[in-house]
LUMMAR-386968 format. One record per residue (C-alpha): y, x, z. Coordinates in pm, whole numbers, plus 50000, padded with zeros to 5 digits. Each point is the difference from the previous one (the first is absolute). Last residue first. Layout:
REM residues N
+-------+-------+-------+
!    c2 !    c1 !    c3 !
+-------+-------+-------+
!     Y !     X !     Z !
...
+-------+-------+-------+
***
This chain:
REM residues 229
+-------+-------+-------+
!    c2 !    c1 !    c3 !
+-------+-------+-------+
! 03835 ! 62279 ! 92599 !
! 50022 ! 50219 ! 49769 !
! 50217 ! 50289 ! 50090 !
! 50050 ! 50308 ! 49733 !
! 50183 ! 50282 ! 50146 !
! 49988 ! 50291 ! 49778 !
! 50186 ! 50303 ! 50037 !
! 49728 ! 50229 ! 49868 !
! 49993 ! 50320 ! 50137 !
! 50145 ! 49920 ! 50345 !
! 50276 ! 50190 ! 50123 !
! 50238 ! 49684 ! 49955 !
! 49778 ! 49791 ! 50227 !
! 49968 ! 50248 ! 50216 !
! 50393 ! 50019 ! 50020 !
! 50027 ! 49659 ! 50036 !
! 49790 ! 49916 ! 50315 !
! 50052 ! 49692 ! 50100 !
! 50039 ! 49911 ! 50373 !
! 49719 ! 49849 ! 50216 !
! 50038 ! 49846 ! 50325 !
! 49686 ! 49908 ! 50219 !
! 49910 ! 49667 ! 50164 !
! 50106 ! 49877 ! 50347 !
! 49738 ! 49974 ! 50220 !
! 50138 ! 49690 ! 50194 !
! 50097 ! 49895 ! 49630 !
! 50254 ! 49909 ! 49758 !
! 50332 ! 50171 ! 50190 !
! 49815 ! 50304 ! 50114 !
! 50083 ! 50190 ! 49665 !
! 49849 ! 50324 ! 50033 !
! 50034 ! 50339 ! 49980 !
! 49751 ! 50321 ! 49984 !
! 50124 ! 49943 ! 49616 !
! 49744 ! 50007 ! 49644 !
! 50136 ! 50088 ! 49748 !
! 49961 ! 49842 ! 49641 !
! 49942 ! 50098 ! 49636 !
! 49648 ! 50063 ! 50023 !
! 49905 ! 49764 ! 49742 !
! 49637 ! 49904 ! 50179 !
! 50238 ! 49894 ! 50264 !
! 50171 ! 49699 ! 49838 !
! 49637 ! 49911 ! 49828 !
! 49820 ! 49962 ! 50332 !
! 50350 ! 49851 ! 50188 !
! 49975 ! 49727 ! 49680 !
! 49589 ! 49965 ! 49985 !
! 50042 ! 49930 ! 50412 !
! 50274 ! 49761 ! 50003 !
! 49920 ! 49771 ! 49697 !
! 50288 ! 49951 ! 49829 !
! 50121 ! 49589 ! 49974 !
! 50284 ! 49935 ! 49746 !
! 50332 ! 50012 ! 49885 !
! 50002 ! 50319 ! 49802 !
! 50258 ! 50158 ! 50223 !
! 50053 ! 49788 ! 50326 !
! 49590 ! 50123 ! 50003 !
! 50109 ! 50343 ! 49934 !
! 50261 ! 50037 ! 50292 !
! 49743 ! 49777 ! 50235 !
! 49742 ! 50274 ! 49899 !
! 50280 ! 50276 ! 50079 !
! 50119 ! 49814 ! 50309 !
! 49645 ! 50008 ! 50162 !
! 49930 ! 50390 ! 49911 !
! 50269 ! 50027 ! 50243 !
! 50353 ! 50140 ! 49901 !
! 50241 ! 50308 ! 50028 !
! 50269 ! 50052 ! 49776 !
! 50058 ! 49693 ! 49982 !
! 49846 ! 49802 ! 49675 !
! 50163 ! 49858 ! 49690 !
! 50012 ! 50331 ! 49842 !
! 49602 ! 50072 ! 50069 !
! 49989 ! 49697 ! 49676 !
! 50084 ! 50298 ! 49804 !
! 49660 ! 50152 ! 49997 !
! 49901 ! 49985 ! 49649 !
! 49794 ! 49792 ! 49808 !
! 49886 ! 49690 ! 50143 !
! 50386 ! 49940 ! 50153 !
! 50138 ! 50051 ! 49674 !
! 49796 ! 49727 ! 49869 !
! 50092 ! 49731 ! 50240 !
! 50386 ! 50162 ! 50000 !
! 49976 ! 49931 ! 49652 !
! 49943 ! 49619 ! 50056 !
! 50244 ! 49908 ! 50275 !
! 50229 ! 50159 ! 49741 !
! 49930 ! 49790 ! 49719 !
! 49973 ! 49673 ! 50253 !
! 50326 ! 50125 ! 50188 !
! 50175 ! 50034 ! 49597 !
! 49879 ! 49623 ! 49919 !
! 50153 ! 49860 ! 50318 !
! 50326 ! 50161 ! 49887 !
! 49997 ! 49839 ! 49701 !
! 50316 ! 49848 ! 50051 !
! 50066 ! 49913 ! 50414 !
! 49704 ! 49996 ! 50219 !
! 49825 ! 49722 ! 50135 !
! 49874 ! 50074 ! 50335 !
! 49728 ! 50260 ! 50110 !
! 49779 ! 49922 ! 50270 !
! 49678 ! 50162 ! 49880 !
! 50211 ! 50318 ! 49942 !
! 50114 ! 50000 ! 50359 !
! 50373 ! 49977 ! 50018 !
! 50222 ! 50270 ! 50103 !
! 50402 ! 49943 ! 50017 !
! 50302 ! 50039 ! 49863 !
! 50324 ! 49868 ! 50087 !
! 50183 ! 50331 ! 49905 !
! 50156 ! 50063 ! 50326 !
! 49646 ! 49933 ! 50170 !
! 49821 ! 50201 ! 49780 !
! 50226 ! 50335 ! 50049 !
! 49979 ! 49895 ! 50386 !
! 49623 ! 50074 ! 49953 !
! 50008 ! 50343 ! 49831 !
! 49640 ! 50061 ! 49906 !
! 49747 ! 50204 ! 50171 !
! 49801 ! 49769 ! 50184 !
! 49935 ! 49812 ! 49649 !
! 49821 ! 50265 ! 49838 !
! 50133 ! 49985 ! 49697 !
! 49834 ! 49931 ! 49593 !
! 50188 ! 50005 ! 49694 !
! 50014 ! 49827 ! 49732 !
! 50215 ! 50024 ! 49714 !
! 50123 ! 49727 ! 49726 !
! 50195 ! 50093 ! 49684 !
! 50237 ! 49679 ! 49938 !
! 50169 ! 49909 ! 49652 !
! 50299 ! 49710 ! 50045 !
! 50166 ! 49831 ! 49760 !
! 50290 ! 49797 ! 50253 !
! 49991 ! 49673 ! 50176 !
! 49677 ! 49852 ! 49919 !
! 49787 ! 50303 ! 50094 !
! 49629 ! 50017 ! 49838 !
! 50150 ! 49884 ! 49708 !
! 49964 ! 50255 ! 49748 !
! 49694 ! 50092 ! 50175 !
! 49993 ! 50371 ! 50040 !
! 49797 ! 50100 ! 50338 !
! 49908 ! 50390 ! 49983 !
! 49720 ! 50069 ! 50221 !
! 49851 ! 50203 ! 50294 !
! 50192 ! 50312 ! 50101 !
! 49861 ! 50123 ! 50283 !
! 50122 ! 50087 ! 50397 !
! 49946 ! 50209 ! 50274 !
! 50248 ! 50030 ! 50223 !
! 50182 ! 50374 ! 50077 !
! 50310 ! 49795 ! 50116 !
! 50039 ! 49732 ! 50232 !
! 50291 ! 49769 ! 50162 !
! 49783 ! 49684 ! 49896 !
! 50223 ! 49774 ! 49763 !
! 50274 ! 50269 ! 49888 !
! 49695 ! 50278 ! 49951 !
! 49809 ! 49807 ! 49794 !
! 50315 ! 49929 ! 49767 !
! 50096 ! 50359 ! 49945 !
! 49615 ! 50091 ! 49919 !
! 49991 ! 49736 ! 49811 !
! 50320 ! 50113 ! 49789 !
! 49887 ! 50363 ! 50046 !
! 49645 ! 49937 ! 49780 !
! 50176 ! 49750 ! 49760 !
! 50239 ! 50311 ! 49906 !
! 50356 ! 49953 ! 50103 !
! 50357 ! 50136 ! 49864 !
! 50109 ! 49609 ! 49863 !
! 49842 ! 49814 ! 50302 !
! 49659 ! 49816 ! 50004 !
! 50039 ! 49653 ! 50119 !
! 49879 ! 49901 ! 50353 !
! 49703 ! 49831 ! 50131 !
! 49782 ! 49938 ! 50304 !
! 49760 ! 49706 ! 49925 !
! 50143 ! 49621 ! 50014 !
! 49980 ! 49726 ! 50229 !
! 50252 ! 49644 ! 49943 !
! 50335 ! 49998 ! 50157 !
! 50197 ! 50029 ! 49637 !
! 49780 ! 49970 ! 49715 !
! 50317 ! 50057 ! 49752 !
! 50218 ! 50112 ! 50168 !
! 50043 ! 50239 ! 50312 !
! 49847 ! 50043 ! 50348 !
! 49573 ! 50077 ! 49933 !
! 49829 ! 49966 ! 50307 !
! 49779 ! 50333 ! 49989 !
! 49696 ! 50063 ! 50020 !
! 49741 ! 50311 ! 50096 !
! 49633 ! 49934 ! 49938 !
! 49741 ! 50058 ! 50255 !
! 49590 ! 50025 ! 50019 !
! 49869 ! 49880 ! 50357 !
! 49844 ! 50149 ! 50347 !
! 50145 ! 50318 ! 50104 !
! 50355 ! 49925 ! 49855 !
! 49964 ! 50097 ! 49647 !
! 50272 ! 50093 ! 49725 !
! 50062 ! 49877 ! 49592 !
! 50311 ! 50023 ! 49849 !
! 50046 ! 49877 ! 49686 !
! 50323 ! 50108 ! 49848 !
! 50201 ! 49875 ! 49696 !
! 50225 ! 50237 ! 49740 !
! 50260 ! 49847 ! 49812 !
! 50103 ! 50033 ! 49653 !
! 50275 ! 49802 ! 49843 !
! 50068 ! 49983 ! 49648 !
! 50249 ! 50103 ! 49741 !
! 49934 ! 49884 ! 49630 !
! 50097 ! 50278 ! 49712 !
! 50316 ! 50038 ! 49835 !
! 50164 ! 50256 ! 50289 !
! 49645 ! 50203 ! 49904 !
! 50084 ! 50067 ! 49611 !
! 49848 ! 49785 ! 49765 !
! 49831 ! 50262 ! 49707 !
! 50016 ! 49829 ! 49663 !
+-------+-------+-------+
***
């Protein structure tokens, strides 16, 4: 016999946010000091519960924008988290996003209501649930996203030194790039232009600011972007 839906069990679905930005020298994540039971006062990523008339897509997209004022960010879904206990108040599912901001951009009084604030990933506290497990995941893709396609240009200004890309990728994969093979392989892509500007604030000579050049990199034949390093 067929149950009809008012027999079957309700449960909660909320939708969790990783959100990654850079600051010129170090890798971000967004937290927030989380003001209700259980877990009270301890660190938790940016969440919210998906509403009756919402897809997963708007309900991040509604919850990015509460926390950091911005729309138009780019963000991924990354994982469905179903432990039946994975909550211990109420049966909880959670589809994490991330998305990645440049931090210059974002709404800081937003922040400040909400209590939130940016820690560097290698000073990350203990974070409610398996929210530690979802900033690994995510921490993770971006890695591989990063190698592949140009996204990582998101976390930049619009204008930036050849210096604050490498230190953008290094934050990135967490590790040492040598200078000349990375500014050889950047510019063997062709996706960048080159300014008459520079940024005097590193040097007497100051070095040269480059922007990225999307619409090359969308005429291109073959849109691949593939960045060992």
């Amino acid at each position: 016999m067929t149950k009809g839906y008012h027999l079957e069990d309700k449960v909660l679905l909320a939708v969790d946010c990783i959100i990654f930005g850079f600051d010129d020298e170090d890798l971000k994540v967004l937290l927030i000091k989380r003001e209700f039971k259980p877990e009270k006062g301890k660190w938790s990523l940016i969440g919210g519960f998906l509403k009756k008339r919402e897809t997963l897509d708007l309900a991040a997209k509604r919850i990015l924008y509460k926390l950091t004022g911005m729309n138009d960010i780019y963000m991924e879904q990354l994982y469905t988290w179903s432990e039946v206990d994975r909550d211990p108040k109420e049966r909880t599912i959670s589809t994490s996003f991330y998305a990645i901001i440049n931090i210059e951009h974002h709404n800081t009084e937003i922040i400040k209501n909400y209590n939130a604030k940016w820690f560097s990933l290698s000073k990350v506290p203990d974070l409610i649930f398996d929210h530690n497990e979802m900033l690994v995941k995510a921490t993770k893709r971006l890695r591989r996203r990063t190698s592949i396609s140009p996204i990582g240009f998101e976390l930049l200004p619009e204008k930036f030194t050849m210096r604050q890309l490498q230190k953008l990728y290094e934050s990135i994969l967490d590790k040492k790039i040598d200078k000349r093979n990375f500014i050889n392989k950047i510019k063997s892509m062709d996706i960048l232009i080159k300014l008459k500007e520079k940024d005097m604030t590193s040097s007497t000579k100051g070095s040269y600011l480059y922007m990225f050049d999307q619409e090359k990199y969308d005429s291109k034949k073959s849109n691949d972007f593939y960045l060992k390093l």
